[in-house]
C-alpha positions, 0 to 999 in steps of 0.5 A: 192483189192491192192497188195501194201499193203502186200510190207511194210510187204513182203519185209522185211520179205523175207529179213530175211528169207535171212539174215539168211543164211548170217551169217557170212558175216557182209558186205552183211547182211548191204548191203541186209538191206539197200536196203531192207529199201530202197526197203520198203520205197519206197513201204511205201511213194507209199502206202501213195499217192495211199491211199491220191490219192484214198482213204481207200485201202483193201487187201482180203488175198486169196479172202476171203472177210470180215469179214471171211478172212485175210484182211490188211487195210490202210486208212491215219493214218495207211499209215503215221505210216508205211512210218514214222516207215519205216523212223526210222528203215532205219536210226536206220539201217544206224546207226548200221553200226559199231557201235553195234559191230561185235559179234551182227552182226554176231548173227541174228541182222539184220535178227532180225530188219527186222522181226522187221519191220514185226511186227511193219508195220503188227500192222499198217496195219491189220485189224482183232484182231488176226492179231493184235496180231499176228503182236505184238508177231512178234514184241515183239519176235524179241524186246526180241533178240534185247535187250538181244545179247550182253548177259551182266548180266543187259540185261539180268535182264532187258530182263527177266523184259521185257519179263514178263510183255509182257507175261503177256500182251499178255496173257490178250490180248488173253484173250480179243480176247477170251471175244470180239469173244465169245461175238460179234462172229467177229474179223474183226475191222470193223465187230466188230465196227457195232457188237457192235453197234447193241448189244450196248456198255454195260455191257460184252462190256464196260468191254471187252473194260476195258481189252483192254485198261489194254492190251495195255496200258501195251504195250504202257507203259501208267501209268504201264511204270515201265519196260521202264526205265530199259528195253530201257537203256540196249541196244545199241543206235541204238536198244535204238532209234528203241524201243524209236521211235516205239514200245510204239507208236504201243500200242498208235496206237492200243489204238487209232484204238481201242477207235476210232473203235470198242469201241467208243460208250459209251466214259464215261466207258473208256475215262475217266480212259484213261485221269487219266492215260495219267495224272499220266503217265505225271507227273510220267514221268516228276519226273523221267525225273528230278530226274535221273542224266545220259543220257539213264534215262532221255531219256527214262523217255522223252518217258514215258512223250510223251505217256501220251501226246498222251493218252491225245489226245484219253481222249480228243476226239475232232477232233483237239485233234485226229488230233494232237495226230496222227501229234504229233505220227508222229513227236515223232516218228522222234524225239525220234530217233534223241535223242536216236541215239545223246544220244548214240553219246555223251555216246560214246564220253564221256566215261560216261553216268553221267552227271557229268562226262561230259562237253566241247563235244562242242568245238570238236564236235559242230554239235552234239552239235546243232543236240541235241539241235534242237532235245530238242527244237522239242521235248519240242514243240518249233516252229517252229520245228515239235514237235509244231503243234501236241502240239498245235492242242492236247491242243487246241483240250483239251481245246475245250472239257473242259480237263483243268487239262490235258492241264495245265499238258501237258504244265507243262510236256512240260516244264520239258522236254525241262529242263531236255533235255537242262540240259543234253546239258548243261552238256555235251556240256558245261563247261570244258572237262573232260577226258574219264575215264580210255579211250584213246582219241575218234577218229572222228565219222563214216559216218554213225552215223553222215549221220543218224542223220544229215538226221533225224534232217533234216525232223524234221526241216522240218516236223515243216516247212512244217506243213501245207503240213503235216497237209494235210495228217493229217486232213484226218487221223484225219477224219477217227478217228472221223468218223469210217462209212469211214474205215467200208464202205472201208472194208466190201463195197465189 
């Protein structure tokens, strides 16, 4: 039993349960925020080394033991995506700080990023289905605040969009749980992994697992992605990077706890649908990318690619392909922040979000210009930055089991992305400076959009540097994912 396990989910919890009698006083709800993410970083990189020190650690919530009670798990995948999540929201936090503007500010915005968190932490860390879903409407819940305040006439079509295909996906999960608990009689992962077994996967099951992948695929925006673009667009910057960083990766990640848990035994029902997805999913993304000419489209059809690559780790199934597909997780994470947060940057300096309304941002404002451009770089998988050993070990890990097809997309797709993010560095930073249209001059950048980015484009160079380090913590990760005996026995010894 270990207490540190409810701390990622506790401390921001009761942050907004205070933040929300602070309404109105804007400079104690930044400060309560940061050191409640200091506070749950700190709790976050613990977990991490005790897990890494000690092994697969559980919490019986009220001492009942499994598969009866509430019980929180933490082996080395969950650990990581908790310190990294944690890691995105500290600096999406940072970046806030004056620049999604006071009338959000003083209407629950911070309240709303903190039980964010909760949702987000809670999916990693749970170890039962119905928490899971529990954890995923805490999530989603305050995901449909943080898009629609401002309450400008696109956020609001692209809310009510959002919110409909996540009822929609919640409904069908709960329809799922319903099928697997009347089917199995347990929502304990690691019950359900052994239940299955013993019944063996067929039939009822395989068809249960098909609904669960429908399920979540929908949250993570594999192949049925057509609310992303829209959705992820319409808020401000900061917002734009926590949902780009996190929310499609809490999908992936119960795509890949599911399909490596409980579902694993018979692959050729699901694994083979779950490739065909990841395939379209990067191609489709890769067009998109291509064919739209402003910043947010480009950068949001970027994570609809990345989630087709991850899914082609999981089709895979290989000990690399599983490996790379939690370090690429953990890079995409960071990355897809950097972007969305210098996205937001050169935005406001231009005025626009056409790119060809842009150009010359370079010559006043070069280490935006750079940061952008190490981002492009990682996320295309360019060494030596941290996006490159999660796409190598996920190709590698493909061509091991004869996925060739989806490893010459993967390639392809990594190409069109590095093109459409140098494009838009092209755009913006070179050429002629135009002038802001209809807009006076921007004054210099804030301290804090300039200390967010500045820090996370540091761990990105340093993730990529430091891969071996890293690779450590994500060896073992991938040795839990390949060999699920290690997180039942963790779970159900006592």
């Amino acid at each position: 039993m270990n207490n540190l396990l409810v701390f990622p989910l506790l401390i921001p919890l009761c942050t907004a349960a205070v933040l929300i009698f602070l309404k109105n006083n804007v400079a104690a709800q930044r400060w309560i925020s940061a050191l409640s993410m200091l506070a749950t970083a700190s709790a976050s990189a613990a977990l991490l080394m005790k897990v890494k020190a000690e092994g697969i650690q559980t919490l019986h919530m009220s001492g009942w033991l499994p598969p009866y009670g509430i019980v929180f798990t933490a082996d080395m995948l969950a650990a990581l995506l908790v310190l990294a999540a944690t890691a995105v929201s500290a600096f999406c936090l940072i970046y806030s700080f004056g620049t999604v503007g006071a009338d959000r500010e003083r209407h629950y915005y911070y309240p709303f990023m903190q039980f964010l968190m909760v949702g987000v932490n809670g999916s990693f860390l749970t170890g039962d289905l119905f928490n899971l879903f529990v954890c995923f409407e805490v999530m989603l819940i305050s995901s449909y605040a943080l898009i629609v305040l401002g309450g400008t006439k696109k956020q609001l079509r692209e809310t009510l969009k959002y919110m409909l295909i996540n009822i929609l996906s919640s409904t069908l999960f709960v329809a799922a749980v319903a099928y697997l608990y009347g089917a199995v009689g347990t929502l304990n992962m690691a019950d359900l992994s052994v239940r299955v077994a013993e019944a063996g996967q067929g039939g009822v099951l395989n068809a249960i697992a098909v609904l669960f992948l429908i399920v979540f695929s929908l949250k993570a925006g594999l192949f049925l992605f057509f609310w992303l673009p829209g959705s992820y667009g319409v808020p401000p910057a900061a917002v734009a990077a926590l949902f780009g960083g996190l929310l499609t990766k809490v999908g992936l990640y119960a795509l890949i706890r599911t399909f490596t848990l409980i579902f694993y035994h018979e692959p050729q029902a699901t694994h083979g649908w779950i490739g065909w997805m990841a395939g379209a999913t990067m191609v489709l993304g890769a067009l998109g990318a291509i064919a739209y000419a402003d910043v947010q489209r480009i950068l949001n059809y970027n994570v609809v690619i990345s989630v087709g690559f991850l899914a082609f780790g999981l089709a895979a199934g290989s000990k690399d392909s599983l490996d790379g597909a939690v370090f690429y997780l953990l890079h995409d994470m960071l990355a897809k922040a950097l972007l969305f947060l210098l996205g937001g940057m050169i935005v406001h300096l231009a005025g626009t979000n056409k790119l060809k309304e842009m150009g010359g941002l370079i010559k006043r404002y070069p280490a935006v210009g750079w940061m952008f451009f190490a981002a492009a770089l990682a996320v295309a998988g360019i060494p030596p930055l941290s996006g490159f050993a999660g796409k190598l070990l996920l190709i590698r890990g493909g061509l091991q089991e004869r996925e060739y097809e989806l490893a010459a997309i993967s390639l392809a797709s990594s190409l069109i992305v590095l093109y459409s993010l140098i494009r838009l560095f092209m755009h913006a930073f070179w050429g002629d400076e135009k002038a802001r249209p209809g807009r006076e001059p921007v004054p210099a950048l804030s301290i804090g959009m300039l200390a967010s980015t500045a820090c996370l484009t540091v761990l990105v160079i340093a993730v990529g540097l430091g891969s071996e380090w890293v690779y450590r913590f994500v060896a073992e990760a991938g040795d839990t994912l390949m060999n699920p005996a290690a997180y039942i026995d963790a779970v159900l010894k006592e």
